[in-house]
C-alpha positions, 0 to 999 in steps of 0.5 A: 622835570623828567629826565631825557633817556639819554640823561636817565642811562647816564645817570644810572650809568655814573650811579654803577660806575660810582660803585666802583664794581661795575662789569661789562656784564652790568653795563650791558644789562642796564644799556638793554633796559635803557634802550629797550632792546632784547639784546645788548652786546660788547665785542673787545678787540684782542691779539691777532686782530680778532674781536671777542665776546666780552659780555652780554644780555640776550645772546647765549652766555656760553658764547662769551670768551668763545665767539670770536671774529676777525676785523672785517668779518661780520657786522660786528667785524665791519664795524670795527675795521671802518669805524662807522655806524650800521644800524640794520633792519634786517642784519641777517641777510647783510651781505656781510653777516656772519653766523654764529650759532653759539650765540642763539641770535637767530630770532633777532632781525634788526641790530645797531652796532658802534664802534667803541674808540679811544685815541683813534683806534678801536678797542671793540663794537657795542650792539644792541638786537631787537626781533622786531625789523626796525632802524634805530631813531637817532636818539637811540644812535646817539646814546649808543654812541655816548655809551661806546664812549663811556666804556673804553677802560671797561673794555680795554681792561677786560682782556682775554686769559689768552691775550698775549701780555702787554709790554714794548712788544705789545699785542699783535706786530705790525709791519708796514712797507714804506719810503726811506726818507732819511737813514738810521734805524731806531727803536722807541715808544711810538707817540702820535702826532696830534693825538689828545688825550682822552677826557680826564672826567666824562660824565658830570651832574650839572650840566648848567655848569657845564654850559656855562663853562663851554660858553667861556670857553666858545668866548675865549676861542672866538676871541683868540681867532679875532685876535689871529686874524687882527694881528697876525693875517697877511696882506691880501683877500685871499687869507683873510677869506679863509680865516673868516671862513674859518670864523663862521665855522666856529660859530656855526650852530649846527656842530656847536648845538650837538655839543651843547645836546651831548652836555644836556645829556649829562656829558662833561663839556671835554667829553662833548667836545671830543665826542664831536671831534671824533664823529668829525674824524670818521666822517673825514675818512669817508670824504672824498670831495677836497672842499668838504674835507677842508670844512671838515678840518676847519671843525676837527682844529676848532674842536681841538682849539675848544678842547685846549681852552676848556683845559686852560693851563693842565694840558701837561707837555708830552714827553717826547724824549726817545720816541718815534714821531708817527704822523699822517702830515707834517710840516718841517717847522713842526717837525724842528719843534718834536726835534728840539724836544728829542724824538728819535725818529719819525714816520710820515704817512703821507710824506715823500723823499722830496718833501721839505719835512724830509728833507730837514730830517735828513739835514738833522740826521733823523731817521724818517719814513714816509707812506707807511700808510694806516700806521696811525690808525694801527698804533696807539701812545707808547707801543713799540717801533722800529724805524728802518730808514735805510730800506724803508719799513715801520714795524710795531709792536715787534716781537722779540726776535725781529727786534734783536735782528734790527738791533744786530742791523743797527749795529753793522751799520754803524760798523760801516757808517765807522769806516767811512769816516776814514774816507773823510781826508782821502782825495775827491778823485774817480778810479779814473783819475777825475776830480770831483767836489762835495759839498754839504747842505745845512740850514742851522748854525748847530750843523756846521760841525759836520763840515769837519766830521764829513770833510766837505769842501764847503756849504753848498746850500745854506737854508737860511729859512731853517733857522727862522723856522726854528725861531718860530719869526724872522729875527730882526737884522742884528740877529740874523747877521749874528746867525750868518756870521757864526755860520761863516765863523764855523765854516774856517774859510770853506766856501758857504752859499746862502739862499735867500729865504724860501719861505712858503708851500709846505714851509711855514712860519708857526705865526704866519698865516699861508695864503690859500692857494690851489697849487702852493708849490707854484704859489706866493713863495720863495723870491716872489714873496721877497720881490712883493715884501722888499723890506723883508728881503732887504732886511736878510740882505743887510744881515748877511753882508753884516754877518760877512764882516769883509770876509767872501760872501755868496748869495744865492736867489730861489725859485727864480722864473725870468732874467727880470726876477733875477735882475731886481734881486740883485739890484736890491743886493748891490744896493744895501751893498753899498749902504754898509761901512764894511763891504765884503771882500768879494760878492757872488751873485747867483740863482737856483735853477728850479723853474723850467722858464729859466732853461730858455734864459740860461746864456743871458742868465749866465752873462750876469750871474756868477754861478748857478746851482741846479735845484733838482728837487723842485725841477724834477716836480715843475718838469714832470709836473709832479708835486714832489710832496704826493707819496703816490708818485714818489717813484713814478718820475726819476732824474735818472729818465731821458728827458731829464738827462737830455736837460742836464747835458745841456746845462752842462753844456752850456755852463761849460762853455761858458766857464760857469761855477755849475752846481746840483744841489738838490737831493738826487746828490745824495743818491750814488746813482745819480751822482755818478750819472751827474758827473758822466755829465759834466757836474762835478760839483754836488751838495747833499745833505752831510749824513749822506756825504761819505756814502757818496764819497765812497761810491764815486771814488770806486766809479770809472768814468772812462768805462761807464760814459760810453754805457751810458751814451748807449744807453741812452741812445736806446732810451725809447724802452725806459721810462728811467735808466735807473735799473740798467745803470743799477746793474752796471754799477753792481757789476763793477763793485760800485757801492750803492 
C-alpha cells in the first residue's frame, strides 16, 4: 500500500532524526522535497524578541544568522506574535510584508507559514515558497503543521552565537503591571498552571497499535465521564444537561477523526492528541462568542482527559516546592492544593482583588497578583520571577540587577513588617482618643496562631467552607465538630463568628459538579443551597454546637436576601440546638449583610438577630452590579464613592440606634483608607485578613478622627465631582502622616 505523503515525510523524518545527526539544514531540505515547494525555511526565536534565520533550502544561505525580524513584523514576524496559520497566494503585497533583499526571495509569490510551538509559547515559524501564486491544500497545511511539531528541540537548540545565556535570569526580561492581590514579594522558578508536558515519543512505526491504544484510551475516558455523571452530578436538569453535553463532545467524530488521521499519518497517539489540544487552544484566543469558547474548552479538557488516560500511571507529579504559580484562572480550591504542595506565590491573569482565590491568598499569606495579562503566554516552566504583591508587578526572567533591587525591597520590608509586630499589644485607640476593635478572618484551624502573632481581639469571619475545600468533601459531622472545636480551643476564649457554608460561584468543591449558570455569583449558593439541601446545612449545624461543647457559640448565615431566609435558618439552628445533650452556654445568631434586598429589611432584621456583619465584598459587586471576579472593573467601583458611603452611614445608623453588634468584615477592612472612613462612620469593629492587621492597627492609631470627620462630611457634600473620594481622602491622610 503507498504511503500517504504525510506518512512518507514522517517517515523519512524519523529515518534523519534516528541518525542522531540531523541539522535544521537537513530537515528543511527533505520538508522541500516532500512538499514539493522551492523553498523551505526555519526562523528561531532568540533574546529581544527577535525571530532569526536558522535554516533554509531555496533562500540565500548568506542570510542565515543575519535575517533577522521583530515579533510582528512581517509575515514571518505576524505568525509568530498570533500563533495562527497564513497561507498567502501572493505574500509580497500582504500588507505586512517585510523586504528582506539578502534573502533573494523575490521570484517566490505564494508562502504557508506555521508557527512552531511548544508548551504554549513560541520557539519560531516554519514556511515554505513557491513561484508559482497558489494556496496551499489542507493536506499541505496539516503536514507543515505536524512538521512544526516535530522540530521544537532542533530549533530550540539551535541557538544564535549571540543569544544571551540561559539561566534563572533567562533571555529577554519581561515586566508586566498588575493588581497586588495579597502582599509579600517573592522569587522563584516560574511553573505554569495547567500546562502538560510535551510527548515524551512523537513519531511511531505502528500506527495499528497506535489506534488500538487511542480506542483503549477513548473507552476508559467515556467511561470515567459516565462514571461522573452517575455518581458524583447534583440534583437537577440543568448539571446533567452540561455534562451530557459534555459527553456528546467527547464522542463527536469530528475532533476525534483528525486525531485518529494524524496517527495514520504516523504520529504516536500523545503526540496526535496534543496536536489537536494545541490547534483547540489557538482557535480559543481568536473566539469571541462565549457559547463556542465553552465548546471549545469542553474539547481542550477532554483532550487533556485523553492525554491523562493514554499516560496512565507515568504522568510524574510536578515539583512545586519554591515557585511561583502563573495562571490564566483559578479557583481557590485549586489554589489551596498548589499551596499544600509550596508555592511561594502566585499570579492570576485574570484574577481581582475581590476574587475568592484572592482572597484565600491572603487568608494564606501567599504573595498574589492579578491581571498581569499575556504573563502565561511569555513564560515558559522554570524561568525566573518576581512577584511584587505589595505595588502590583510580575517580572520574568529579571536581570541581575532588578533582582538585587527587589531582594533589597524585600529586605526593607520585613524590616517593617518587624516593627509593627510591636504594635501587637499596644491599645486599639485613634489619636483622638476612640476605641476601635480588630478582628481577624480565617478559614483553616492551621490559621489560628495569627490571633496571638497579630493580637487580634477574635475571629470575626471563620470560613467554615475552607476547610472543606481543602479536604476535597464535606466531612461527616464528627469531623467537622473536631474542626470547630480545635478552632475554638486555639482561640483561648477570644470570640469567633462562624459563617455557615458558602459554597458556590467560583468556590467549588473538587468532586462536585456546579450547576450551569449565566451569573454564578447570583446563583444556587451560599444559604440557598443549605435552604434547598437541609440535611447538609443541619449537618454543619450540629457540628459546630458539638464542637462548641458549652463553651459561646456565634453562627453566622450568608448571602441572605429576605427576613423569611433568615428565619428558616435559624429555626433549623434552634432546632438541633435542642436535639444535643450539651447545649452551648450562650448562642448568637446573626446574618451577613451582602445582598442590597436585605438594606430595606434592616429594623425587623434587627428585632431578631444578634449582630450583623456587613460583607463589603459581595455588596459592593450586587450594588454596582459589578462581578467583583472581571479584572477590567476592578478599580472601576470603590466603597469609598457617595453612594456607598451614603449606605454605610445608614446602617450605622440604625445599628446604633438600636445597640446592634455591627461589623465589616469584607476586604475594604483591610485597606487603611477604608478603614478610617469606616470608623468616621461609625464602624468601629473590622475583620481582615491577619497579614494586613497590624499595617491597619498602625494607620488608625495615627488617625484623628476629630479632625478628619469634618473633612469628610465636606467632602462628601460636594461629591457630584467624584466618582470616588479615594484620591481627596488619600491626600489628607498623607498630609497628616497617616500610614497607608
Amino acid at each position: 500500500m503507498a504511503l500517504t505523503p504525510t506518512r512518507r515525510l514522517l517517515s523519512r523524518l524519523r529515518a534523519l532524526m534516528a541518525a542522531g545527526t540531523a541539522q535544521l539544514a537537513d530537515i528543511v531540505a527533505l520538508v522541500a522535497g516532500e512538499l514539493v515547494a522551492e523553498v523551505c525555511s526555519a526562523y528561531g526565536l532568540r533574546g529581544g524578541e527577535i525571530l532569526e534565520l536558522r535554516a533554509t533550502h531555496g533562500l540565500n544561505p548568506g542570510a542565515v544568522g543575519r535575517t533577522r525580524l521583530r515579533v510582528g513584523e512581517g509575515i514571518i514576524g505576524l505568525v509568530a506574535a498570533t500563533g495562527q496559520v497564513l497561507n498567502l497566494a501572493d505574500a509580497q503585497n500582504h500588507p505586512a510584508f517585510a523586504y528582506r533583499p539578502e534573502t533573494g526571495e523575490e521570484p517566490y509569490a505564494s508562502m504557508l507559514a506555521v508557527p512552531v510551538r511548544r508548551a504554549g509559547r513560541t520557539l519560531g515559524v516554519l514556511a515554505v515558497q513557491n513561484r508559482a501564486s497558489r494556496r496551499y491544500t489542507d493536506d499541505e497545511v496539516e503536514v507543515l503543521e505536524t512538521v512544526a511539531m516535530l522540530v521544537t528541540d532542533s530549533l530550540a537548540s539551535s541557538t544564535s552565537d549571540e543569544a544571551p545565556e540561559k539561566g534563572f535570569f533567562g533571555t529577554v526580561q519581561r515586566h508586566f503591571e498588575a493588581a497586588a492581590l495579597s502582599p509579600g514579594i517573592v522569587f522563584g522558578p516560574a511553573l505554569l498552571h495547567g500546562a502538560r508536558r510535551a510527548p515524551r515519543r512523537l513519531l511511531a512505526d505502528q500506527p495499528d497499535l497506535e489506534l488500538t491504544r487511542l480506542e483503549a484510551a477513548l473507552a476508559s475516558m467515556r467511561k470515567d465521564l459516565d462514571a461522573l455523571i452517575r455518581d458524583q452530578l447534583p440534583d437537577g436538569e440543568a448539571p446533567r444537561d452540561v455534562m451530557d453535553a459534555t459527553r456528546r463532545v467527547a464522542a463527536d467524530p469530528g475532533w476525534l477523526r483528525r486525531v485518529t488521521a494524524a496517527v495514520r499519518g504516523g504520529l504516536s497517539a500523545e503526540a496526535a492528541v496534543h496536536r489537536v489540544a494545541s490547534d483547540v487552544r489557538g482557535r480559543m484566543r481568536q473566539i469571541v462568542d462565549p457559547y463556542l469558547r465553552e465548546r471549545l474548552a469542553d474539547l481542550e479538557d477532554l483532550a487533556d482527559r485523553l492525554l491523562l488516560a493514554l499516560d496512565g500511571d507515568e504522568t510524574p507529579l510536578i515539583e512545586a516546592s519554591g515557585t511561583i504559580l502563573i495562571a490564566r484562572r483559578l479557583g481557590p480550591a485549586q489554589l489551596l492544593e498548589w499551596h499544600a504542595r509550596g508555592i511561594a506565590g502566585v499570579a492570576i491573569e485574570e484574577g481581582s482583588a475581590g476574587g475568592h482565590a484572592a482572597i484565600l491568598a491572603r487568608a494564606l499569606g501567599l504573595p498574589a497578583v492579578g491581571g498581569a495579562r499575556g504573563a502565561v503566554e511569555a513564560a515558559s516552566t522554570s524561568d525566573g520571577v518576581v512577584l511584587d504583591g505589595d505595588e502590583g508587578a510580575l517580572i520574568l526572567r529579571p536581570e541581575s540587577a532588578l533582582r538585587d533591587a527587589y531582594q533589597r525591597a524585600a529586605d526593607s520590608r520585613a524590616i517593617r513588617v518587624a516593627a509593627r509586630a510591636l504594635l501587637r499589644d499596644a491599645p486599639s485607640i485613634t489619636r483622638d482618643g476612640t476605641r476601635f476593635r480588630l478582628f481577624m478572618n480565617a478559614g483553616l484551624p492551621q490559621e489560628m496562631p495569627q490571633l496571638e502573632a497579630t493580637g487580634a481581639e477574635g475571629i470575626g469571619l471563620f470560613r467554615t467552607e475552607i476547610a472543606m475545600m481543602a479536604r476535597g468533601a464535606v466531612p461527616d459531622v464528627a469531623e467537622q465538630a473536631a474542626i470547630y472545636a480545635r478552632v475554638l480551643d486555639e482561640a483561648g476564649g477570644r470570640p469567633v463568628i462562624f459563617r455557615t457554608l458558602d459554597l458556590g460561584s467560583d468556590k467549588l468543591l473538587p468532586d462536585h459538579t456546579a450547576p450551569r449558570e449565566e451569573n454564578p455569583a447570583m446563583g444556587w449558593r451560599s444559604l440557598r443551597v443549605g435552604l434547598d439541601r437541609p440535611a447538609v446545612l443541619r449537618r454543619q449545624l450540629r457540628a459546630l454546637l458539638l464542637g462548641a461543647a458549652g463553651r459561646p457559640l456565634s453562627v453566622m448565615f450568608p448571602m441572605v436576601a429576605t427576613l423569611g431566609e433568615f428565619r428558616q435558618a435559624k429555626a433549623l439552628l434552634v432546632t438541633e440546638a435542642g436535639r444535643i445533650p450539651r447545649p452551648p452556654e450562650t448562642l448568637a445568631v446573626g446574618t451577613m449583610l451582602e445582598v442590597p434586598a436585605l438594606l430595606w429589611q434592616i429594623p425587623a432584621l434587627m428585632a431578631e438577630c444578634d449582630f450583623i456583619s456587613i460583607g463589603s465584598n459581595d455588596l459592593v459587586q450586587f450594588i454596582f452590579a459589578a462581578d467583583r471576579g472581571t479584572p477590567s472593573l476592578a478599580e472601576r467601583y470603590d466603597l469609598l464613592s457617595p453612594p456607598m458611603l451614603s449606605l454605610l452611614e445608614e446602617v450605622s445608623r440604625e445599628a446604633a440606634a438600636t445597640g446592634m453588634s455591627l461589623s465589616l468584615c469584607g476586604e475594604a477592612a483591610a485597606r487603611p483608607l477604608d478603614a478610617a472612613v469606616l470608623l468616621a462612620l461609625g464602624i468601629c469593629q473590622l475583620s481582615m485578613s491577619a497579614s494586613s492587621l497590624l499595617g491597619v492597627k498602625e494607620s488608625l492609631r495615627a488617625l484623628d478622627l476629630n479632625a478628619f470627620r469634618p473633612f469628610l462630611e465636606g467632602l462628601r457634600r460636594s461629591a457630584a465631582a467624584y466618582g470616588s473620594l479615594r484620591e481627596p481622602i488619600a491626600a489628607w491622610a498623607r498630609d497628616h502622616g497617616m500610614p497607608q
